[in-house]
C-alpha positions as a Markdown table, in Angstrom:
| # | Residue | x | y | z |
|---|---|---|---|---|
| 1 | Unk | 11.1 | 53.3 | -16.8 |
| 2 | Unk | 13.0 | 53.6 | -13.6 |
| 3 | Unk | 13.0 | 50.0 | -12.0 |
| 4 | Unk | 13.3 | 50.3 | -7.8 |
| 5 | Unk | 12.7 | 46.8 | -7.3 |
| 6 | Unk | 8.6 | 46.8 | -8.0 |
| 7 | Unk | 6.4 | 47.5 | -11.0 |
| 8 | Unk | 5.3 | 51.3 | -10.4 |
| 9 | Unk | 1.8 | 52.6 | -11.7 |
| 10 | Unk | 3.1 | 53.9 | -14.3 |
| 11 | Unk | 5.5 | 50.7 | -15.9 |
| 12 | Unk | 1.9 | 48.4 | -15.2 |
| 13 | Unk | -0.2 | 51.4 | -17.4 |
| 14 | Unk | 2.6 | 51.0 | -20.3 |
| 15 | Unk | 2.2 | 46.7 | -20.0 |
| 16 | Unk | -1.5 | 47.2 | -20.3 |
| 17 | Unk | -1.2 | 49.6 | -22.8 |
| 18 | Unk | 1.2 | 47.1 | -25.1 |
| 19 | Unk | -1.3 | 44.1 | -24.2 |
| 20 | Unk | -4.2 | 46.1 | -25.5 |
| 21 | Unk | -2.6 | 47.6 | -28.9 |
| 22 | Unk | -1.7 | 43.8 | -29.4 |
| 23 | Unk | -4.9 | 41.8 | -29.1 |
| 24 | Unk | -3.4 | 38.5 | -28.8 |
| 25 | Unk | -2.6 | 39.4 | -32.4 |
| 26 | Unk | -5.1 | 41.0 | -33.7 |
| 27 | Unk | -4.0 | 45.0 | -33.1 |
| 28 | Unk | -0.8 | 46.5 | -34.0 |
| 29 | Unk | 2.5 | 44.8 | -34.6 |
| 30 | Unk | 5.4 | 45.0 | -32.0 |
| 31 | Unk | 6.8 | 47.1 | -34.5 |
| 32 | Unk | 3.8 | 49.3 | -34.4 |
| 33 | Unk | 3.8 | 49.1 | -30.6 |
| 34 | Unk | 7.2 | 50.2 | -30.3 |
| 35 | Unk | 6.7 | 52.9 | -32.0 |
| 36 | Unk | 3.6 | 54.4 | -30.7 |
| 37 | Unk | 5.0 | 54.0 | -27.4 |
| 38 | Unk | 8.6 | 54.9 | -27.9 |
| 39 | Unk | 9.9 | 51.8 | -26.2 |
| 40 | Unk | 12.0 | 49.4 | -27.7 |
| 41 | Unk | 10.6 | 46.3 | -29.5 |
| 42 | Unk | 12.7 | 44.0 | -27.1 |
| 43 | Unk | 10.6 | 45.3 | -24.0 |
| 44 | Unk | 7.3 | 45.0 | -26.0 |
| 45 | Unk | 8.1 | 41.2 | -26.7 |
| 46 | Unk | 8.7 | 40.7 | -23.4 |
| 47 | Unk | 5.4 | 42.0 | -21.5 |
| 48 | Unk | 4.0 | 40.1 | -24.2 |
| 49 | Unk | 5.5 | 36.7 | -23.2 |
| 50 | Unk | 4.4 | 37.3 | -19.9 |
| 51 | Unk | 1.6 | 37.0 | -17.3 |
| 52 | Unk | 0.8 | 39.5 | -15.1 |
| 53 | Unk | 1.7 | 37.4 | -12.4 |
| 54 | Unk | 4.8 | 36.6 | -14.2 |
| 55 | Unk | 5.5 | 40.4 | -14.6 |
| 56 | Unk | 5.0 | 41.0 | -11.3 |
| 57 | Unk | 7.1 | 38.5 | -9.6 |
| 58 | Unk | 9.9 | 39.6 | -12.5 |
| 59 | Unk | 9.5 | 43.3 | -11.2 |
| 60 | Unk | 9.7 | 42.2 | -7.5 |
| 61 | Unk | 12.8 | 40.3 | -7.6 |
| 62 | Unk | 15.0 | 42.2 | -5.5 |
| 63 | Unk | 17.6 | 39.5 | -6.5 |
| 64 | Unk | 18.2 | 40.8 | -10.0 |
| 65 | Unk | 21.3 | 42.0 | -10.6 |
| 66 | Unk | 22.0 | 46.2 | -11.2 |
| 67 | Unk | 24.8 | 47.3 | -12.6 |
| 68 | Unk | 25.2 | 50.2 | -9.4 |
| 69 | Unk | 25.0 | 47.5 | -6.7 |
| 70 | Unk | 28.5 | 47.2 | -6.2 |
| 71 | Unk | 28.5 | 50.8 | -5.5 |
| 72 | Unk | 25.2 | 51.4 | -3.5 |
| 73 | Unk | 27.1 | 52.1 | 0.0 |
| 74 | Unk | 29.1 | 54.4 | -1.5 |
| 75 | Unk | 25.7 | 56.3 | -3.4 |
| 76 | Unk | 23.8 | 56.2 | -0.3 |
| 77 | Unk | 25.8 | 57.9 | 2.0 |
């Protein structure tokens, strides 16, 4: 998923899609989740842990750190 500072349509389909295969438990393992959606098990936890308000506010933090920052100038022009 490519991260430009906010959660695109398409990242907040594949979080909906991991919360509703999980079922607060209920549905498919992360395991199973992973695999369905060829994503890692690591990113599944994590929407997991997470509220959608939590998400969000993760995904809009144009604070984070990315590895190409140090090199953006250079990239952009």
């Amino acid at each position: 998923m490519k991260d430009n500072g906010s959660a695109s349509v398409k990242e907040w389909v594949v979080i909906h899609k991991i919360k509703g295969l999980y079922d607060r438990g209920k549905g498919l393992s992360i395991r199973a989740i992973s695999r369905e959606l060829s994503i890692s098990r690591n990113t599944v936890r994590k929407y997991l842990q997470l509220e959608e308000k939590q998400i969000s506010a993760y995904k809009d933090d144009g604070s984070r750190h990315k590895h190409l920052d140090a090199h953006r100038d250079f990239l952009i022009h």
